[in-house]
Each structure stands twice: as structure tokens, then as C-alpha cells.
TORVEXLUM-451652 format. One record per residue (C-alpha): residue in three letters; x, y, z. Coordinates in nm, 3 decimals. Layout:
N
<r ALA <X Y Z>>
...
//
This chain:
370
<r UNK <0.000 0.000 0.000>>
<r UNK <0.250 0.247 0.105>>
<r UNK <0.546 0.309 -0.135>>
<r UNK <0.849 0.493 0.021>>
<r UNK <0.928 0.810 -0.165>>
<r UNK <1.180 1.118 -0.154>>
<r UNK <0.986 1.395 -0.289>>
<r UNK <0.814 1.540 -0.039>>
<r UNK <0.841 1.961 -0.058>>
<r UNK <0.728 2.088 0.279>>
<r UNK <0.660 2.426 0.152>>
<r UNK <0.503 2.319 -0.132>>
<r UNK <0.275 2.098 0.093>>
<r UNK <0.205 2.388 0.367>>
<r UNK <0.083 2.657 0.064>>
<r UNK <-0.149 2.381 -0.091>>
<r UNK <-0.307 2.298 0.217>>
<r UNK <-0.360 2.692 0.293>>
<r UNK <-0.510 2.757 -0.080>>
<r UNK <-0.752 2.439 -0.069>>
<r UNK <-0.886 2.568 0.294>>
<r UNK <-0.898 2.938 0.128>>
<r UNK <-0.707 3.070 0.411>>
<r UNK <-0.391 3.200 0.550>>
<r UNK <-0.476 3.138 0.909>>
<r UNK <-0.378 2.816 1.132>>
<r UNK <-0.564 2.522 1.040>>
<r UNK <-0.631 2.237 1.323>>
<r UNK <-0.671 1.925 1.224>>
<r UNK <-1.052 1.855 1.269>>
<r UNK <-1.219 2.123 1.382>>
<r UNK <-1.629 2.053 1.439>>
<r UNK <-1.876 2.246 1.216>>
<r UNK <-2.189 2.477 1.334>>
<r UNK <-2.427 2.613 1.219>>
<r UNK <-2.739 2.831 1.316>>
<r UNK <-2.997 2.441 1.355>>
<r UNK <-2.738 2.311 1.664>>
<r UNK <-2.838 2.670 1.856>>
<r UNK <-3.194 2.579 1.751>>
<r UNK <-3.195 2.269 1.926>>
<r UNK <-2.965 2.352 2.181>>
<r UNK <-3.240 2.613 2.283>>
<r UNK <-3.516 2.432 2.259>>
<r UNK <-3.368 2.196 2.529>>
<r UNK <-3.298 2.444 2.776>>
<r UNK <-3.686 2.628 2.718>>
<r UNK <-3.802 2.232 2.773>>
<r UNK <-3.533 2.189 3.122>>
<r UNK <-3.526 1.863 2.991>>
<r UNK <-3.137 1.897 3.015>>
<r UNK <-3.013 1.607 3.201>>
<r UNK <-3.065 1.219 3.125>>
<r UNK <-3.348 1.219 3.029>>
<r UNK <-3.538 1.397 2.722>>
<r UNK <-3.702 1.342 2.405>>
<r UNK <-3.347 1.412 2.201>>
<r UNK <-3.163 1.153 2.320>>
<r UNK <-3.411 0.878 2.268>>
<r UNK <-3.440 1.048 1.882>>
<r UNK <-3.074 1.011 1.829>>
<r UNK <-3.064 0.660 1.947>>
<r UNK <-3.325 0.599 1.708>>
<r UNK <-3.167 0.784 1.392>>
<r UNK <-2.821 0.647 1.467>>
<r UNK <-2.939 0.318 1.503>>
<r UNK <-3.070 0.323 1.159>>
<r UNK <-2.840 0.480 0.983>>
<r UNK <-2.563 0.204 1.080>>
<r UNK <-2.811 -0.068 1.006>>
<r UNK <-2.831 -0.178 1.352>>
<r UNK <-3.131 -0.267 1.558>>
<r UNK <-3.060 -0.076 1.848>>
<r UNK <-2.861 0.226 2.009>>
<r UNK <-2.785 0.316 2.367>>
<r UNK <-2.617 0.640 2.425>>
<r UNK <-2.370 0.706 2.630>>
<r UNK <-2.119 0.973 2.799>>
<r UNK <-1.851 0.873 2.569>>
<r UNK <-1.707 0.606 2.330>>
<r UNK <-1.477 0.488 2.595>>
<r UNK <-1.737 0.433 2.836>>
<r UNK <-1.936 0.265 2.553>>
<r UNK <-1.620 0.050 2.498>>
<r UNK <-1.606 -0.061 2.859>>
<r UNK <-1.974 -0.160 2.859>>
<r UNK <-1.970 -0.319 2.564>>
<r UNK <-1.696 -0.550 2.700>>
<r UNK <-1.859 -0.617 2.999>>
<r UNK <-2.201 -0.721 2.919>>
<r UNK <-2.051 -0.968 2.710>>
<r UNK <-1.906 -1.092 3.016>>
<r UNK <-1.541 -0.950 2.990>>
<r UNK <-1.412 -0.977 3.396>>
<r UNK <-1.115 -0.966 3.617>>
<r UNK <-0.839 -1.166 3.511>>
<r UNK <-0.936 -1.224 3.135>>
<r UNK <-0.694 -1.161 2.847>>
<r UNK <-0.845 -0.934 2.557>>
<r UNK <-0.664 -0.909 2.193>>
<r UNK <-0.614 -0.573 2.043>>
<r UNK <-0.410 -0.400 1.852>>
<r UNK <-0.103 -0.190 1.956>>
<r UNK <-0.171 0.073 1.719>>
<r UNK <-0.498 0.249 1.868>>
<r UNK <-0.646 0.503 2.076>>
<r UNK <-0.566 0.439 2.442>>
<r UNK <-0.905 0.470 2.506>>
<r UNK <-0.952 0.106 2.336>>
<r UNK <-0.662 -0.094 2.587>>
<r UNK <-0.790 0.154 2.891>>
<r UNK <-1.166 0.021 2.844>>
<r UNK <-1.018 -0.305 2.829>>
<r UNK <-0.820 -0.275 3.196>>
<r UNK <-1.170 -0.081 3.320>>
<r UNK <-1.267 -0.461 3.341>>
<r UNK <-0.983 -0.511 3.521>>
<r UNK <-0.855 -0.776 3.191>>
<r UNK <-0.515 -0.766 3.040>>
<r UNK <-0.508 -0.682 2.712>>
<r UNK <-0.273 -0.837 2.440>>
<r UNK <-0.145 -0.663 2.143>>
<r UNK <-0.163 -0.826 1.833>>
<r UNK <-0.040 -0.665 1.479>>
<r UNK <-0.220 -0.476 1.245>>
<r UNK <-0.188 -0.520 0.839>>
<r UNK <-0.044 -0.215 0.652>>
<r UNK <-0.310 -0.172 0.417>>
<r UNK <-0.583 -0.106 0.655>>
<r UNK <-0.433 -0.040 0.970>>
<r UNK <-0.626 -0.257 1.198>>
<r UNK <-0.589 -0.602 1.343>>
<r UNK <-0.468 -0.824 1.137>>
<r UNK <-0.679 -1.126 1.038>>
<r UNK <-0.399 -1.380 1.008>>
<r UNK <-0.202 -1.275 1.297>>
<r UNK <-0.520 -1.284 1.513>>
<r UNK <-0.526 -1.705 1.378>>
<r UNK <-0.182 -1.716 1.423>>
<r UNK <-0.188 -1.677 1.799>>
<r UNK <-0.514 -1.776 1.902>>
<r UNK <-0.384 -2.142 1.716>>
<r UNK <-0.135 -2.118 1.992>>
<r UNK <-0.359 -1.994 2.288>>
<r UNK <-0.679 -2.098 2.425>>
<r UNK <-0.679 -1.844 2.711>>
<r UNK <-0.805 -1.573 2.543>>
<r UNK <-1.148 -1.433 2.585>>
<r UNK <-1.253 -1.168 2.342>>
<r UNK <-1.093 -0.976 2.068>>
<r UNK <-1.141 -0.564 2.018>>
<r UNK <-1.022 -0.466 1.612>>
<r UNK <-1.038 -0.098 1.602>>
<r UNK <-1.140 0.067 1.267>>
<r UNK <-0.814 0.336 1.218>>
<r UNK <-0.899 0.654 1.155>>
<r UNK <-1.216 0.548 0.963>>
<r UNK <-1.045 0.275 0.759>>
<r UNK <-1.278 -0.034 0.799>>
<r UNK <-0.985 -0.353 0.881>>
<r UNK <-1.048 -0.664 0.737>>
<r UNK <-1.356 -0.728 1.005>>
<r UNK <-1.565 -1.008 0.806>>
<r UNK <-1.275 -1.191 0.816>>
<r UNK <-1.190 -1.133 1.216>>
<r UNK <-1.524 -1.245 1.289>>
<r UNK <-1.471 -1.557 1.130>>
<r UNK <-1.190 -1.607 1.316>>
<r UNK <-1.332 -1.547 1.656>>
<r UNK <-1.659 -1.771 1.573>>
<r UNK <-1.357 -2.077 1.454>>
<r UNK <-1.180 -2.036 1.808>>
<r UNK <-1.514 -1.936 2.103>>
<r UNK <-1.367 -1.577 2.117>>
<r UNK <-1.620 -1.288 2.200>>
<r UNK <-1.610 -0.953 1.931>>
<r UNK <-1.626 -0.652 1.975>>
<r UNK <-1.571 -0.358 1.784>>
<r UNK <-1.452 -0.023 1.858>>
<r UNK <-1.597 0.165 1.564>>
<r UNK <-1.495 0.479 1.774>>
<r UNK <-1.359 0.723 1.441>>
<r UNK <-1.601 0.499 1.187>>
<r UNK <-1.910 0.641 1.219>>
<r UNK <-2.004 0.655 0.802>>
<r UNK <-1.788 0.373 0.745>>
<r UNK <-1.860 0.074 0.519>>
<r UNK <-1.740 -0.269 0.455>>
<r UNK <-1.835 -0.454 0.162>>
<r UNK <-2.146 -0.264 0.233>>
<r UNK <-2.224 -0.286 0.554>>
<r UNK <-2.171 -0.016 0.818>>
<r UNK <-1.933 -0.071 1.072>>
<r UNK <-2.027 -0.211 1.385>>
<r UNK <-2.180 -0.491 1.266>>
<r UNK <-2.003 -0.792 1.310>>
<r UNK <-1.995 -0.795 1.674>>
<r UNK <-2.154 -0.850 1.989>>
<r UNK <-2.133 -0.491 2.042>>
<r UNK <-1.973 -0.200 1.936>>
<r UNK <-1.867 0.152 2.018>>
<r UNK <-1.901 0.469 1.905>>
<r UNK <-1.755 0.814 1.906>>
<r UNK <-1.888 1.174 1.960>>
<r UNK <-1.612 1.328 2.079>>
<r UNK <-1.528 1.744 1.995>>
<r UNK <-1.295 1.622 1.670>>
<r UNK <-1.479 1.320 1.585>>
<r UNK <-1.697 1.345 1.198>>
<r UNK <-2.060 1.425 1.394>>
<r UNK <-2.031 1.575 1.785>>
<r UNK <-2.209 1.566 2.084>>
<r UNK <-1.927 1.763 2.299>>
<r UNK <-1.882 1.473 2.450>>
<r UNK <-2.081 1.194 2.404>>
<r UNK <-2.061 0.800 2.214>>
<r UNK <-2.315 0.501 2.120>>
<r UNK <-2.329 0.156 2.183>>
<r UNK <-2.431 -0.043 1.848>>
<r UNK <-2.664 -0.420 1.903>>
<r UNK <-2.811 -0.664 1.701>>
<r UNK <-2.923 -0.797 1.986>>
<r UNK <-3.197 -0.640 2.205>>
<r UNK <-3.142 -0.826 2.528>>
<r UNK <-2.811 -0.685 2.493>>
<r UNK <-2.903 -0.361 2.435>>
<r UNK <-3.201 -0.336 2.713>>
<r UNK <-2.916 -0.432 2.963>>
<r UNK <-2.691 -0.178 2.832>>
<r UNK <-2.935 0.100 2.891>>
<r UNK <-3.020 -0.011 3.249>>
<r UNK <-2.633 -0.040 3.344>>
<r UNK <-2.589 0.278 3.180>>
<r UNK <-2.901 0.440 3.419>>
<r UNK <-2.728 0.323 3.765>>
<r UNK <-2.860 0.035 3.721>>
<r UNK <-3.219 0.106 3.841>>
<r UNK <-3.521 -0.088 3.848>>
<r UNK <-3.817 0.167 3.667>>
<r UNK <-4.094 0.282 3.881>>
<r UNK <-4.284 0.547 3.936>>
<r UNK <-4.127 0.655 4.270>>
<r UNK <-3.935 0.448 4.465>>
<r UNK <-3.514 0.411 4.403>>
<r UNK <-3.372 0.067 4.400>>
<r UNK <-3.118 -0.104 4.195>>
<r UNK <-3.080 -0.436 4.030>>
<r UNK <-2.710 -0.447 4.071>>
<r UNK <-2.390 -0.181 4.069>>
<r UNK <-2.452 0.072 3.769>>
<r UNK <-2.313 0.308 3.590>>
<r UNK <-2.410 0.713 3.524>>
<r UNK <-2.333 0.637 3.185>>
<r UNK <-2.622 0.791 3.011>>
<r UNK <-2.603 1.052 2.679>>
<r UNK <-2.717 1.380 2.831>>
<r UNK <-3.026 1.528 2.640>>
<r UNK <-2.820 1.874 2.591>>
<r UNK <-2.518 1.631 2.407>>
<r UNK <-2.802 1.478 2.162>>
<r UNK <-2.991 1.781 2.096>>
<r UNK <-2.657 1.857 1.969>>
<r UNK <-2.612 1.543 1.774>>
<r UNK <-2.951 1.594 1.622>>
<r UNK <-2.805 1.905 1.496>>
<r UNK <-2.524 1.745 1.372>>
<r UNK <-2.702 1.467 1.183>>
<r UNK <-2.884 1.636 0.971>>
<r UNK <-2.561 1.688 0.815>>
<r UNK <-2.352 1.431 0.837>>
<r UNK <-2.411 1.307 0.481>>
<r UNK <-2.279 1.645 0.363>>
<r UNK <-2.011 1.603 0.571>>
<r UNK <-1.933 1.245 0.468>>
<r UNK <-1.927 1.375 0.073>>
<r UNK <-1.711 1.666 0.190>>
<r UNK <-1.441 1.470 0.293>>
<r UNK <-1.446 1.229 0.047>>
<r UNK <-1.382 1.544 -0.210>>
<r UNK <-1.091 1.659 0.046>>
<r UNK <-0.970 1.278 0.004>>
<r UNK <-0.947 1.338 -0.333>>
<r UNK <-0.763 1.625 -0.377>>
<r UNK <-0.506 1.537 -0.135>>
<r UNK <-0.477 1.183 -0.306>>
<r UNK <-0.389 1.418 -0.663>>
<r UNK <-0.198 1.581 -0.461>>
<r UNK <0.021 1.344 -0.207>>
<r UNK <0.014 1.026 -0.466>>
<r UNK <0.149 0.715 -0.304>>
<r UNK <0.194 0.924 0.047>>
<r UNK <-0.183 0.956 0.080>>
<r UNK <-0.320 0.683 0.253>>
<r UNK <-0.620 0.590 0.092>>
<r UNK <-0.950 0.329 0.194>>
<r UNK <-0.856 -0.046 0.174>>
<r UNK <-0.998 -0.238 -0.073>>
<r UNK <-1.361 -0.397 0.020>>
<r UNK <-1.451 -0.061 0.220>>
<r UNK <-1.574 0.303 0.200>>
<r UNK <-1.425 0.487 0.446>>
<r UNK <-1.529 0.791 0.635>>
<r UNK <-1.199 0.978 0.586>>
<r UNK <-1.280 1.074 0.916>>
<r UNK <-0.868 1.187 0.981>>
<r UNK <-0.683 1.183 0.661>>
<r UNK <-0.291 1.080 0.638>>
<r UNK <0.001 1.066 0.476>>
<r UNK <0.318 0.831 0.515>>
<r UNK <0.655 0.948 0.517>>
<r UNK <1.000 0.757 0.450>>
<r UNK <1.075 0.712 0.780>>
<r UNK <1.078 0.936 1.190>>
<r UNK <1.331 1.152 1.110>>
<r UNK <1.155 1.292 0.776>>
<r UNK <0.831 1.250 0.992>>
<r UNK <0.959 1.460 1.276>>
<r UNK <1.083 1.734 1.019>>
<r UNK <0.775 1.724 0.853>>
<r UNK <0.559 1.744 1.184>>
<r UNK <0.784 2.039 1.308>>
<r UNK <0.771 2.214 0.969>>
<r UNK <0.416 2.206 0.888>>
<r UNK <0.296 2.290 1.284>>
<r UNK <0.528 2.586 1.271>>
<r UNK <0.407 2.750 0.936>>
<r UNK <-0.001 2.724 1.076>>
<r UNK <-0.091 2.380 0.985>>
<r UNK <-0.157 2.155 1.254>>
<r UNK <-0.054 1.774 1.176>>
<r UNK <-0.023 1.508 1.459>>
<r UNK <0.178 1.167 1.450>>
<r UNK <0.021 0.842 1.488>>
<r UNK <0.033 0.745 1.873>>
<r UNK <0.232 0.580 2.015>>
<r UNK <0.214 0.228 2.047>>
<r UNK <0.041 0.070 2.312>>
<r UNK <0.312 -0.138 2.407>>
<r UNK <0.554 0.134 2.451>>
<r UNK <0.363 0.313 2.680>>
<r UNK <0.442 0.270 3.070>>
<r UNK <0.096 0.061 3.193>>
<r UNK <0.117 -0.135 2.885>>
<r UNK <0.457 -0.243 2.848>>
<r UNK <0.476 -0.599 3.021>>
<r UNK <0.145 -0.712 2.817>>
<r UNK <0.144 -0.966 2.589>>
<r UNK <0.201 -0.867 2.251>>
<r UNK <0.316 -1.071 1.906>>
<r UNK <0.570 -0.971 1.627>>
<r UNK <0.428 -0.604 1.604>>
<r UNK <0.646 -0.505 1.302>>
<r UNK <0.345 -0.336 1.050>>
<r UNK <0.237 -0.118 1.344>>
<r UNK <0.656 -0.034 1.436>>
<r UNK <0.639 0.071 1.043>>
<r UNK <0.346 0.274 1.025>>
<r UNK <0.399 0.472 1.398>>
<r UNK <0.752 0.584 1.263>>
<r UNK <0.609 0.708 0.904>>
<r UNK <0.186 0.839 0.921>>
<r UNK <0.094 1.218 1.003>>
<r UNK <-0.239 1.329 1.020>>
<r UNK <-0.316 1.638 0.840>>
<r UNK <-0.630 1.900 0.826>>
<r UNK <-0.902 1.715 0.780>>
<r UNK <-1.213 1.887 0.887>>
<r UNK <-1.542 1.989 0.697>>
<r UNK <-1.457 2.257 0.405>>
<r UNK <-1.789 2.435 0.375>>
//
């Protein structure tokens, strides 16, 4: 996928990116987009004080989220990484268990996997779409029976190889879940992301392609699932019309109706948004060539953070220090799971695609152009 080149004008790079966002101004990297309908709703929450937990707007974007991923239900929540932890746990994720992932991911995906109090184990992802690898998920699960569930995350909107994953999992007894945290819009072979799996998570977040503020979803296929979801995400309590008393230990995990009123908002425009960056994809793939890193093959991506691959850190490092000092912001990949300090002594296999693609990717602007 990625072909090492030595052509790269960082000048060149910093005025194109300045003329196709028609301005001279710093440019973040994916900054959300407003317009006069979020204050509309935002408003007409307050007038109805409906502002908390519960409220017409959050049960609304449940509904329209749900449908536009093809799922049968949604269950809002705080954030994707609280999302992440419940979707783990009411599949029965506990203390001691050993969950797969991949090194090269949000930390959000390893620290909903250690809110179970599990140990996560970091298994490679391919180079062409950036998450787990299929055969290097077979690979060790061939050699371990130990292992309870398995967490692909879709990288920055690039759908892995999940059809295949699942197969995998269903072959060895191995739970899935998907953390489909930056893949909202996402498609593989025609399906939306989330699903394959026994539940999956969703993102909100302030830089994310649609935003509550803060805010996620949980993604089922299965409504028993999904009605437990919503009670552990409502403390847990048993409904009635007065009295307060809990089934079991809860969580205040529930979507504000202020965050979905915003959503709502959002919505409305997120197929505008989808096409938008699908046009910025293709001017930056005229315009980077091999560098760009484009959707892998099978999926239409969201775009959601677009990239580009350089020949190795020390161009990368220039190029990040070049580009952020001239008013374009670019990030690096993260860093790798495995070299942080909480994650170091996991388990982990031969992690050499993610090694390649931490030292080379940058993120550049990628927000709405409208």
C-alpha cells in the first residue's frame, strides 16, 4: 500500500493545504462544524429543562443512529470509551481475562479493556488497513486458548479486514467486539461498521466526523443486549414510578439530552459532511500520490482523519515540526500501546506493520470545508 518516496516539498505541501482551505490562518486538524440548527436545538432543550438524562433528544438520536448504521438498536452514552467498557462487559469481559487488540490504537480502546480489570494483548495490524490483522489474530489464538474476546479498532475510519476477524473469533469461542470509535459513516463490503460484533462503540467526541461535545453510542443486534446496556448505563435502576432501588452496581453512563440535541443538529448533516471529505480525500490523493493513505480495498471509508506516510521518523519529525510551525496543525500516529508505561509488560506478538506505520503516518487538516 505504502510506497516509500523522496519527494516530499514541505513548503510546497504547507501553501497547498492553505489555498484548498482558502485561508492564511492556522488550520487544526478537525475542527467541528456549526451552524445556526445546533443553537436551535440547543435552545429548545434548555426552554423544555429537559437537560439532564433524560429527554425526548436523546431517545431520537438513538433511534436515527441506530438506523443509519443498520443496527437494531442504540444506547447512548457519555462517551465512546465508556461505551467501549460496557460493551466489554455485558458480554461478560471480567477480572483476570486476556483481551486481543491491537497496539496501534487510541488508548481509550486498551484503557476500556483494563476498566474490566482484563489484560489486554497486542496483536499486529496489516499495513493496508491499519487494523488487526486477520492472520495474525489465527496465528496466535492457534497457539492460545486463554483468550477471551478480541477488540479490532477501525483506524482513523479505515474499515480492517472485520468479516474476516469475525470468522476467526466464531472458529476459536472468542467474543467480538468492535470499537468503531472514528467509523461512524464507514462501510465494509457494504455494511456499516459495527456490525459484526456482539457490540460496538461509538464516538462523539469534539474532533470526531458528527459531535455531541462529548458523548458516544453503543451499536446491538441484539436487544437483550441492548435493554441491559441502557439499564447499566441508568445506575442500574429498576423503573418505577417513585421508589429508588437497583438491580445491581450501575453506571451514570447515560447521553445527556443537551449532548443529543446537539447530535440531532449534527445529523442532519452528516451526509454532507461524509461527501465533503471524500472530495478533500481526493484532492489530497492528486496531490500526495502514493503518500496519501487511501481506503482499503472492500470498504468506503469515512476519511474521518486523513494521512500521509513518510519515508521514515526523522523525515516525519521534520515534517511534523515544519508544517505545525508555518499554521498547519498535523499530529503523528500514537504511540504504540506497548511502549507506553501501563502497557509495556502485556502480551504482545511480532508487532512489526504497526513499528512501520507509527515511525512514518501524520495526520493532516481534515475537517469539513464548507
Amino acid at each position: 500500500m505504502f510506497k516509500e518516496m523522496t519527494d516530499i516539498d514541505f513548503k510546497e505541501t504547507v501553501d497547498f493545504i492553505h489555498k484548498i482551505f482558502d485561508t492564511d490562518d492556522f488550520i487544526p486538524l478537525h475542527p467541528p462544524y456549526f451552524d445556526n440548527r445546533e443553537k436551535e436545538l440547543l435552545c429548545e432543550c434548555i426552554e423544555s429543562t429537559f437537560v439532564s438524562s433524560v429527554g425526548k433528544f436523546v431517545v431520537e438520536f438513538e433511534e436515527k443512529i441506530a438506523k443509519f448504521c443498520g443496527v437494531k438498536r442504540a444506547v447512548a452514552c457519555v462517551n465512546g470509551t465508556n461505551a467501549l467498557h460496557l460493551a466489554l462487559k455485558i458480554n461478560g469481559v471480567k477480572e483476570g481475562d486476556k483481551v486481543i487488540t491491537q497496539p496501534l490504537t487510541f488508548i481509550a480502546t486498551a484503557n476500556a479493556i483494563k476498566y474490566c480489570n482484563a489484560e489486554p494483548v497486542f496483536i499486529d495490524v496489516d499495513l493496508d488497513t491499519m487494523g488487526l490483522s486477520p492472520e495474525k489474530l489465527e496465528d496466535y489464538l492457534k497457539k492460545h486458548n486463554d483468550i477471551k474476546a478480541v477488540v479490532p479498532m477501525h483506524t482513523f475510519g479505515h474499515p480492517c479486514r472485520i468479516d474476516e476477524i469475525k470468522q476467526v473469533c466464531e472458529k476459536y469461542g472468542v467474543i467480538l467486539v468492535e470499537d468503531c470509535a472514528e467509523s461512524l459513516g464507514s462501510f465494509y463490503k457494504g455494511k456499516h461498521t459495527g456490525n459484526w460484533a456482539e457490540g460496538s462503540a461509538v464516538s462523539f467526541n469534539g474532533n470526531k466526523t458528527i459531535t455531541t461535545g462529548g458523548g458516544g453510542m453503543l451499536l446491538f443486534n441484539d436487544e437483550k443486549l441492548a435493554d441491559y446496556a441502557k439499564h447499566l448505563t441508568t445506575q442500574a435502576k429498576i423503573p418505577h414510578r417513585w421508589e429508588f432501588r437497583h438491580s445491581e452496581c450501575g453506571y451514570n453512563y447515560r447521553m445527556p439530552n443537551l449532548n443529543a440535541a446537539l447530535g440531532l443538529a449534527q445529523f442532519e448533516k452528516i451526509n454532507k459532511f461524509l461527501e465533503n471529505k471524500r472530495e478533500l480525500a481526493s484532492i489530497y490523493r492528486e496531490f500526495f500520490k502514493e503518500r496519501f493513505v487511501d481506503e482499503p480495498k472492500n470498504a468506503k471509508s469515512n476519511f474521518w482523519l486523513q494521512a500521509v506516510m513518510l519515508d521514515n521518523r526523522k523525515q516525519r519529525d521534520e515534517f511534523l515540526a515544519y508544517t505545525n510551525d508555518n499554521g498547519v496543525m498535523t499530529r503523528p500516529c500514537w504511540c504504540l500501546m506497548t511502549e507506553l508505561e501501563m502497557f509495556k509488560n502485556c502480551e504482545c506478538g511480532d508487532l512489526t506493520n504497526s513499528k512501520y506505520i507509527e515511525e512514518r503516518l501524520v495526520n493532516i487538516p481534515s475537517g469539513v470545508r464548507l
